[in-house]
N, C-alpha and C positions, 0 to 999 in steps of 0.2 A: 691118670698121672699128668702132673704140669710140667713143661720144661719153660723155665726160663731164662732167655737171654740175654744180658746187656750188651747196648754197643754204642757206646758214648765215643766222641770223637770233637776234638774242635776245630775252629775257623782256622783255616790256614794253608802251606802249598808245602805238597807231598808228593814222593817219588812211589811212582809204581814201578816194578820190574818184572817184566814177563820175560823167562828164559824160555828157549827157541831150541826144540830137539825132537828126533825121531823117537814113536812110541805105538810098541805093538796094541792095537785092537785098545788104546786110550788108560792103558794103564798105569804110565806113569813110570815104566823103569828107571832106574836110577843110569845115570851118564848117559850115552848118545848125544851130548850137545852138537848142535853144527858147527862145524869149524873146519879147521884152525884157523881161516885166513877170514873169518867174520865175528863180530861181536855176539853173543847169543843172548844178548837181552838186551830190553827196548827201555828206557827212562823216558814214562811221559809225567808231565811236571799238571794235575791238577790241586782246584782250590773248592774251598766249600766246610761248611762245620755242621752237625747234628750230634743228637743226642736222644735216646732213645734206648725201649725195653720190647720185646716180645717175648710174648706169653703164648705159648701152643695149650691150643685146648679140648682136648679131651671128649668125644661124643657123650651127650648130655651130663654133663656133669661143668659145676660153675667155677671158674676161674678169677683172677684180679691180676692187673700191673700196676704199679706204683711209680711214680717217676716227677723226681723233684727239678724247680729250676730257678732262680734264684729265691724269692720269699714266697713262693708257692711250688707245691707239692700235691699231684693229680693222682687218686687214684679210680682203678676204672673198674670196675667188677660186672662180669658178662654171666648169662642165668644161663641154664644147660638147652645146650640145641645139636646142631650136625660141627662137627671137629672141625676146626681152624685156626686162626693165629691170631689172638688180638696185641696190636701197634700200638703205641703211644711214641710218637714223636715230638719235640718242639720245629715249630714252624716262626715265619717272620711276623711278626704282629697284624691285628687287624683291627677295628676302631667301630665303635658303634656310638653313634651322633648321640650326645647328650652324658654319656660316663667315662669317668676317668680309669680306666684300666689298671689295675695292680699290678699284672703279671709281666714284665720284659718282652715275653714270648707269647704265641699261642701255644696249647698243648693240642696236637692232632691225632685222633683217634682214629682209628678201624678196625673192623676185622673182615681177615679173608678167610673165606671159607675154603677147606680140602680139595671142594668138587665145585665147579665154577657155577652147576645147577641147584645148588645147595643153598637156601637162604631160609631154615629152619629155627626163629626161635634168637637166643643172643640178645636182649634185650638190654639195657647198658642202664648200669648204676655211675656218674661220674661226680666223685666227691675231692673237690677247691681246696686246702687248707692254706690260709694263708698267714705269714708271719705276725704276729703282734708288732715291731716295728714299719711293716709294709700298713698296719692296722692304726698304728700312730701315727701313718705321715696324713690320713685325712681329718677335714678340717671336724668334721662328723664322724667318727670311726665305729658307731652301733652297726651290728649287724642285721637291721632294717635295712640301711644304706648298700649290702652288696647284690651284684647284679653277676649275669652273663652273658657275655658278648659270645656269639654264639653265628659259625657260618657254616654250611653244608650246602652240598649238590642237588639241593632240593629246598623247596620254598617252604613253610613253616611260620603259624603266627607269632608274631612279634610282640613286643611291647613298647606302644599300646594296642596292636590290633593289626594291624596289613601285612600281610603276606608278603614273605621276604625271604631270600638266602643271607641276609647278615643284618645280623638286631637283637637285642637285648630279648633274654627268653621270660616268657611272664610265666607267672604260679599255675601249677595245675590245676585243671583238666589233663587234657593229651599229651602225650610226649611227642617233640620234645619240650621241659618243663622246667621249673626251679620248686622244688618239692620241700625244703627247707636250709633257712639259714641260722645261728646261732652264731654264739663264740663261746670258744672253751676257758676254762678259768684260767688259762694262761694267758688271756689275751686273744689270743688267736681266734679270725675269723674262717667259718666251716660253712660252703655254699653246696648245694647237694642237687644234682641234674639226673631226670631221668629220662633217657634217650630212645630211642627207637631201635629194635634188631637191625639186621640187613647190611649188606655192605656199605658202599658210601666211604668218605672222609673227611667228616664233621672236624670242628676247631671250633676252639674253646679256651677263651682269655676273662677271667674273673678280674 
């Protein structure tokens, strides 16, 4: 069985309040605040925005998260291995010399596994859909022309060829790859990555 979570949030400054009170053996009784002659909650003023889906997944058995962000929408589908969590967050952009990026955001991917020794398997399907207006602002808009800027915790051939943690991912062989591209008869361009199991926290901006 899958559970999934959303936990969208944006940019901005929010109040946290931790209330401050005696609790037998951590359970949480209701009243016991401390007082009367102190405040029993703390206001600290943090700032930050994400957005983001996990997907709990299931011992061998295949899962997907989905998760849109302005004219592109990531989804990510993991093949059956040892149970854990796979992430899709967006992240701050990242730039690969020579393409102009669609996406606002990176989308970053993982997954964590249950058991810290556990890196069974989990191989990643990550499919780009992007708007037909994001499709119409280039000057060239065939879907020959899309690429993936692509970075991770480990070096990986590039395109054209050198080994890198951030560079455009070339056609298969190895993962990680760009396996195909199209467009849908609505326009829309469809870029398709196929990734590597294992933990890590790859990013990825079409």
């Amino acid at each position: 069985m899958n559970v999934v979570v959303d936990a969208p949030c944006v940019a901005g400054t929010f109040a946290w309040d931790v209330a401050a009170k005696q609790s037998n053996d951590f359970r949480g009784e209701p009243g016991n605040d401390f007082g009367p002659l102190v405040d029993s909650s703390l206001s600290t003023m943090v700032s930050g925005g994400c957005a983001g889906v996990a997907t709990v997944c299931g011992a061998n058995l295949a899962c997907t998260s989905t998760l849109s962000n302005g004219p592109v929408t990531v989804s990510v589908r993991v093949g059956p291995g040892d149970p854990g969590v796979l992430v899709v967050n967006t992240g701050a952009p990242i730039n690969c010399a020579g393409y102009e990026e669609l996406s606002p955001t990176t989308f970053d991917v993982d997954f964590i596994f249950d058991s810290p020794s556990a890196q069974n398997g989990r191989a990643k399907v990550v499919i780009a859909t992007i708007s037909k207006a994001a499709m119409n602002s280039m000057p060239d808009n065939g879907a020959s022309h899309l690429e993936m800027c692509f970075a991770a915790p480990f070096q990986f051939p590039t395109k054209p060829g050198p080994l890198a943690s951030l560079g455009l991912l070339p056609d298969c062989g190895s993962s990680p790859c760009v396996s195909r591209r199209n467009k849908t008869p609505a326009g829309q361009g469809v870029i398709e990555v196929q990734a590597p199991g294992g933990g890590g926290d790859p990013r990825y901006m079409p």
